[in-house]
C-alpha positions in Angstrom: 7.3 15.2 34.1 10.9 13.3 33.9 8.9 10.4 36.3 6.2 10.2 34.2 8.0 9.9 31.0 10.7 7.3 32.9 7.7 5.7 33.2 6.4 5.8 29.7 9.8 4.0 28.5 10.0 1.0 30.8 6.0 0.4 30.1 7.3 0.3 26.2 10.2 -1.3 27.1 8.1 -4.3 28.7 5.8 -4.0 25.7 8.3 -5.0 23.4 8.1 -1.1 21.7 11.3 1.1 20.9 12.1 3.2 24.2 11.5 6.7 22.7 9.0 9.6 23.5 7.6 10.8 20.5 5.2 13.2 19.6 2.6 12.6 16.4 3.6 14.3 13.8 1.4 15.1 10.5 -0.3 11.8 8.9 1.0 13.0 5.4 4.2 14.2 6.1 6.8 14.9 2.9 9.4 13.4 4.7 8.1 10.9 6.5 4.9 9.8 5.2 5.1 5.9 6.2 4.2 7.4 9.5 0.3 8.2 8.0 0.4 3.6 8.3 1.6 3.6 11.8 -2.3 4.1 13.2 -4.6 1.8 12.7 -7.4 4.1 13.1 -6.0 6.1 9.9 -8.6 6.8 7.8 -7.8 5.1 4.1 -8.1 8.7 2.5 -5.1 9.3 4.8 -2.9 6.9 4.1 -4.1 7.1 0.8 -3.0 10.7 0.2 0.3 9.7 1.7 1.1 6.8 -0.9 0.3 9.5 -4.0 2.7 12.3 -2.2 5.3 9.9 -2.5 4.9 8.2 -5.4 5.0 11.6 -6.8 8.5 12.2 -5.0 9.8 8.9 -6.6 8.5 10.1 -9.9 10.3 13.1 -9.8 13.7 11.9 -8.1 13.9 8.5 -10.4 11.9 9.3 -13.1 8.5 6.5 -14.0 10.7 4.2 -15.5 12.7 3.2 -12.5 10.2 3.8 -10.1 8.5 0.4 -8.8 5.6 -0.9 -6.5 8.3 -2.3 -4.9 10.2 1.0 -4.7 7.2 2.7 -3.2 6.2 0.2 -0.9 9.6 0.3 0.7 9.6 4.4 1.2 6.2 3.9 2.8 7.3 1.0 5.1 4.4 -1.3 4.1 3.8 -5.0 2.3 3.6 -4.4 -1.4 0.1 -6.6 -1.2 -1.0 -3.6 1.5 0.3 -0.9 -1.4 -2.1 -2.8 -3.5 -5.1 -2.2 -1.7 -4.7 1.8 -2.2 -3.5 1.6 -6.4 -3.4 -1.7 -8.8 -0.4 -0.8 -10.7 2.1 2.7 -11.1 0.0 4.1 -14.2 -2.9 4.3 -11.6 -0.6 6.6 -9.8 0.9 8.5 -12.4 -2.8 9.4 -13.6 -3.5 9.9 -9.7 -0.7 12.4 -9.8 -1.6 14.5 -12.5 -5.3 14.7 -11.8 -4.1 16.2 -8.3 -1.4 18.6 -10.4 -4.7 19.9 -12.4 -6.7 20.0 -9.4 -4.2 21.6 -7.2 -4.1 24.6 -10.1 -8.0 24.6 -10.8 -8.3 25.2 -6.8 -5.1 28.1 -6.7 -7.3 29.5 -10.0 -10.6 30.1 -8.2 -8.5 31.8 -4.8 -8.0 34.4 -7.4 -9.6 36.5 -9.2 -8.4 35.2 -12.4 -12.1 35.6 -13.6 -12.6 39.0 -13.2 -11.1 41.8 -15.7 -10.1 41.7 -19.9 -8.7 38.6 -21.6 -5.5 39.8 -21.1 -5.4 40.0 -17.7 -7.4 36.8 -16.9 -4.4 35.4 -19.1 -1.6 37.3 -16.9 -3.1 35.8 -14.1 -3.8 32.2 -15.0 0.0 32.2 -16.1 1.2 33.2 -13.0 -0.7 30.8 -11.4 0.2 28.0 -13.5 3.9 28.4 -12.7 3.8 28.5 -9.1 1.6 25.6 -9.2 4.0 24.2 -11.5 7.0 25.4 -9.1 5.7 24.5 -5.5 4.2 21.3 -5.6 5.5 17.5 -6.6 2.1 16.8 -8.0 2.6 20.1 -10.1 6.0 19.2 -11.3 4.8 15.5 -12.1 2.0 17.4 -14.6 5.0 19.4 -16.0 8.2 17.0 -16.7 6.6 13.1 -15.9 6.7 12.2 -20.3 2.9 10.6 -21.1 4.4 8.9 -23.8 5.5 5.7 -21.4 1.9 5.3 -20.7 -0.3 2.8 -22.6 -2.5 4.6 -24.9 -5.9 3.9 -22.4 -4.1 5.6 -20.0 -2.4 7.6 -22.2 -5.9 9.2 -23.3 -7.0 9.5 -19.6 -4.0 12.0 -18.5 -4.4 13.8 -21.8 -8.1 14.6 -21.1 -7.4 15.4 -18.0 -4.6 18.5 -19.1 -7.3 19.5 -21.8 -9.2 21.1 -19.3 -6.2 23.7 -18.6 -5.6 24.1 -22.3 -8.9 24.7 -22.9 -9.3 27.4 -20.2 -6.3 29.2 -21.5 -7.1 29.2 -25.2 -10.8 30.7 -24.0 -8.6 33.9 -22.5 -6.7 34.2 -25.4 -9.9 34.7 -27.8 -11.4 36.5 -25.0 -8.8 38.9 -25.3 -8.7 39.1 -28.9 -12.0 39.9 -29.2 -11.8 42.6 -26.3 -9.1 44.3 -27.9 -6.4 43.7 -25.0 -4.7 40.7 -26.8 -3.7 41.2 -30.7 -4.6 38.8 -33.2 -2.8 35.7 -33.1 -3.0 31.9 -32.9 -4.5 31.0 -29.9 -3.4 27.8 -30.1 0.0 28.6 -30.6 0.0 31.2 -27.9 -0.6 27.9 -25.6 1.6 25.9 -27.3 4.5 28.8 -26.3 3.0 29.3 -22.9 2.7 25.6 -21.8 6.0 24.8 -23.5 8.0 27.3 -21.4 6.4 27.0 -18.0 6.5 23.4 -17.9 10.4 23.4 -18.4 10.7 25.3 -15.1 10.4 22.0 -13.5 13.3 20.9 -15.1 15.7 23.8 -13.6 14.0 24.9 -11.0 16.0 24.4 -7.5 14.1 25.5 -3.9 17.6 26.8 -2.4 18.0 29.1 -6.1 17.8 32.4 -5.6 14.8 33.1 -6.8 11.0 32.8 -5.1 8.3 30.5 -7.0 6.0 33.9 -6.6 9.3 35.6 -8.5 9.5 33.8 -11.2 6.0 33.1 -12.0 5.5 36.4 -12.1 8.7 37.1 -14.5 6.9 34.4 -17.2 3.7 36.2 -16.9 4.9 39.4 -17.7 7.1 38.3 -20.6 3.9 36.4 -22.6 1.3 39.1 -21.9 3.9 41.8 -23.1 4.9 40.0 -26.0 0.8 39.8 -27.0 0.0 43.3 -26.1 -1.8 45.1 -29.2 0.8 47.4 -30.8 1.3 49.9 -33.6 3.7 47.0 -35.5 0.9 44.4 -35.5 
């Protein structure tokens, strides 16, 4: 084996290639996803997935404003004319990101069986979901602290439509649960308003090496809204 890799490195070394033995490590790693650009024979959904993980990342750590094209195509190790080819402009990826926040969510959603059971606990369970969705993923966190606002207002409308979907889905629990008795009359809208409000800022505080879990937490939130709505005698 030591032969055989001896003569790995001078073949590299007479190719002109660093003198390393490496083995291939995941085409969309977090850490180092540049590495999905190293193959040629990448597909361009690959290398595409690996441009919006870290264009999320640089959302999160510099915030949109000071994040670039520029920025990006230096994490990845590309041209910025090659970064081109995969998104025209950082809106594109912004949009990119939350669709994937929503998506990631809608897919967690169905893996449960948030459809099954009264208003109230389709709403305990969509909550809970929500926040480790919110918790464990950049694209997640980019849907729950990256401000719309800087947007122009075509795009603007675009990212908006998409999060109505998720507003939508929890508002229908609410009245669900209202009208099976599990929920007490209130605002549904409100009730989302609170919901989405609260879970979102968990993005803001919320450290991996903290001492408590994404599961933990998530399931802390859930608990406090669905108590808070539970019919009572003080109604």
């Amino acid at each position: 084996m030591a032969r055989e890799d001896s003569t790995l490195l001078m073949k590299k070394r007479k190719a002109g290639r660093p003198a390393t033995v490496e083995t291939e490590p995941s085409a969309t790693n977090n850490l180092e996803p540049w590495k999905a650009f190293r193959a040629r024979q990448r597909s361009m959904a690959v290398k595409r997935e690996a441009v919006l993980k870290t264009a999320a990342h640089m959302f999160l750590v510099h915030g949109y404003q000071r994040s670039s094209m520029s920025l990006l195509a230096a994490q990845l190790k590309i041209t910025k004319p090659a970064l081109y080819y995969y998104f025209p402009n950082k809106e594109q990826l912004l949009v990119e990101c939350h669709r994937n926040g929503i998506m990631d969510i809608e897919a967690m959603l169905k893996e449960t069986s948030v459809n099954q059971g009264s208003g109230m606990r389709k709403l305990f369970m969509f909550v809970k979901t929500y926040a480790v969705a919110i918790i464990s993923g950049d694209f997640g966190r980019c849907l729950a602290t990256q401000d719309e606002t800087v947007l122009s207002p075509a795009t603007r409308r675009e990212v908006r439509t998409v999060k109505r979907r998720l507003d939508t889905t929890l508002r229908g629990y609410v009245e669900e649960g209202i009208e099976d008795g599990s929920i007490r009359p209130c605002n549904p809208k409100l009730v989302s308003f609170a919901i989405y409000g609260a879970i979102n800022s968990i993005g803001n505080w919320y450290h991996p090496d903290g001492p408590l879990k994404p599961a933990e937490i998530a399931a802390e939130f859930a608990k406090m809204f669905t108590q808070g709505l539970k019919p009572g005698k003080n109604e």
